[in-house]
C-alpha positions as CSV (number, residue, x, y, z in Angstrom):
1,X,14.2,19.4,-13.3
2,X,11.2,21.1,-11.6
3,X,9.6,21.2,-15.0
4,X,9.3,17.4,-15.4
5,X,8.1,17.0,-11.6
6,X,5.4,19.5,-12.5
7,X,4.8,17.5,-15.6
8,X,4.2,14.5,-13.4
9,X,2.1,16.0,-10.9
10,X,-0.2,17.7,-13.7
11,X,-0.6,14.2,-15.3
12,X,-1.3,12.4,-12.0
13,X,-3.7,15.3,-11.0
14,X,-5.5,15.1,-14.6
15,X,-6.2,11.9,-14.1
16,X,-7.1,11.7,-10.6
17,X,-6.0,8.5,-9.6
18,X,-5.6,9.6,-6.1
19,X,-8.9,10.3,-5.1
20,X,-10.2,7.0,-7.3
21,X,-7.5,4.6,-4.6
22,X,-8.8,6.7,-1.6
23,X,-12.3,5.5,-2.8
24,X,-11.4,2.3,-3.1
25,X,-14.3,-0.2,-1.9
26,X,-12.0,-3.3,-0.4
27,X,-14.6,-5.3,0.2
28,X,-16.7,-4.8,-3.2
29,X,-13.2,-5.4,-4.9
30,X,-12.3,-8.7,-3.4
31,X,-16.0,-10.1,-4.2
32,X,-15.9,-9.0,-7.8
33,X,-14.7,-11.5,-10.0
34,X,-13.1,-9.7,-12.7
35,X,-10.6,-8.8,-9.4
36,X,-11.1,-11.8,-8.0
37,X,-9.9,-14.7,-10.5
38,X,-6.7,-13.3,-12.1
39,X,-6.1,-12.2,-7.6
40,X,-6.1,-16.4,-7.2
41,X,-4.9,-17.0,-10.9
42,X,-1.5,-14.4,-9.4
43,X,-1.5,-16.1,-6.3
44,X,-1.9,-19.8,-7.4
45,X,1.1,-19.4,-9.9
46,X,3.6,-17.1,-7.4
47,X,2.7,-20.6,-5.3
48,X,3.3,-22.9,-8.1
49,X,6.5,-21.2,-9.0
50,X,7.5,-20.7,-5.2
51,X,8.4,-17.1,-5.2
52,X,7.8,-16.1,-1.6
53,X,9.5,-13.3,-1.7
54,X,7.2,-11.9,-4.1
55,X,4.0,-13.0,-2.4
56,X,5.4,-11.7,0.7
57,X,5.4,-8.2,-0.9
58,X,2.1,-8.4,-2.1
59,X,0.7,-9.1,1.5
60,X,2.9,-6.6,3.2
61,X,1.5,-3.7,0.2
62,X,-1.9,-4.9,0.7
63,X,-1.6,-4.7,4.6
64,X,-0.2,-1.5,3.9
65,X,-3.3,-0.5,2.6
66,X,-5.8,-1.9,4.7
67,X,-4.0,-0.5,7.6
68,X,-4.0,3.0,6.3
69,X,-7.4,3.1,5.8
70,X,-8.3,2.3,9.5
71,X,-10.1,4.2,11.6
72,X,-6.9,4.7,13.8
73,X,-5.2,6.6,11.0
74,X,-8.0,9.1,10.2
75,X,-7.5,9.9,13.7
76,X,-3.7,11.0,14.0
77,X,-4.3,14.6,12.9
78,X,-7.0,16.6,15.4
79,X,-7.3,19.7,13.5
80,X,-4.0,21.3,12.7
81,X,-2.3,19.5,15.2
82,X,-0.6,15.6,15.0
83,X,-0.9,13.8,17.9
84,X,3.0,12.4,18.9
85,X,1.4,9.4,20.9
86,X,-0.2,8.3,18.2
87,X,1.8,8.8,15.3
88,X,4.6,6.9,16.8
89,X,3.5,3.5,16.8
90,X,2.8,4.2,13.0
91,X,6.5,5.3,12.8
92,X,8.0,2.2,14.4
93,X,5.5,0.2,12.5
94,X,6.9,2.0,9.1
95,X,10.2,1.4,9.9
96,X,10.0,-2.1,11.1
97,X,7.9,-2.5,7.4
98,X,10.7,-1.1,5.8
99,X,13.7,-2.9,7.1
100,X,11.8,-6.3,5.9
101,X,11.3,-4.7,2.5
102,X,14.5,-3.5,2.5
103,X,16.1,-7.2,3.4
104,X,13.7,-8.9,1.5
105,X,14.8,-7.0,-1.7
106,X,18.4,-6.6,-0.8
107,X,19.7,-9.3,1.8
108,X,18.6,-12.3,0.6
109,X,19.5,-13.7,-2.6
C-alpha cells in the first residue's frame, strides 16, 4: 500500500503541479479569455440547466481558494510556532464549509 502512495507522490512531485496552483495569478486568469469564455460558457449552462447545487460548489471551491491565499493565512505560522487565536476562526470556518458540503452532497436529493 505504501508503494502506490509513494507512486502518487513521485508523480505529483514530477510534475509539480503544486508549486504551478500556488503561483496561480487570479487576477491574470479571470482576464484571459481562453479561461474566461468556457468560465461563462460553464456557468451560463449550470444556469440553463438549474443545477445549483453544482454552481454552489464551484463558488464555495473558488472561495476556498481565494481565501487561502490571503494575507491572513500566510500569517497563522510565526516561525515554528501556530498561532491558536488565529487558526481558530479558520477551523470553525472549515468546519462550517464542510458541513454545507457535506449536506449539499448528501442531504439533499
Amino acid at each position: 500500500m505504501s508503494g502506490i502512495w509513494e507512486s502518487i507522490t513521485a508523480a505529483i512531485d514530477s510534475t509539480h503541479l503544486l508549486d504551478q496552483i500556488r503561483e496561480v495569478d487570479a487576477a491574470g486568469l479571470f482576464s484571459n479569455p481562453w479561461f474566461l469564455v468556457p468560465f461563462i460558457l460553464l456557468a451560463g449552462y449550470m444556469i440553463y440547466k438549474q443545477s445549483w447545487r453544482d454552481m454552489a460548489l464551484i463558488g464555495i471551491f473558488m472561495g476556498v481558494w481565494w481565501v487561502s491565499g490571503t494575507p491572513y493565512m500566510q500569517t497563522l505560522v510565526d516561525g515554528d510556532e501556530l498561532k491558536v487565536e488565529k487558526i481558530l476562526p479558520v477551523v470553525f470556518g472549515g468546519g462550517i464549509t464542510l458541513g454545507v458540503v457535506i449536506y449539499l452532497l448528501l442531504g439533499r436529493s
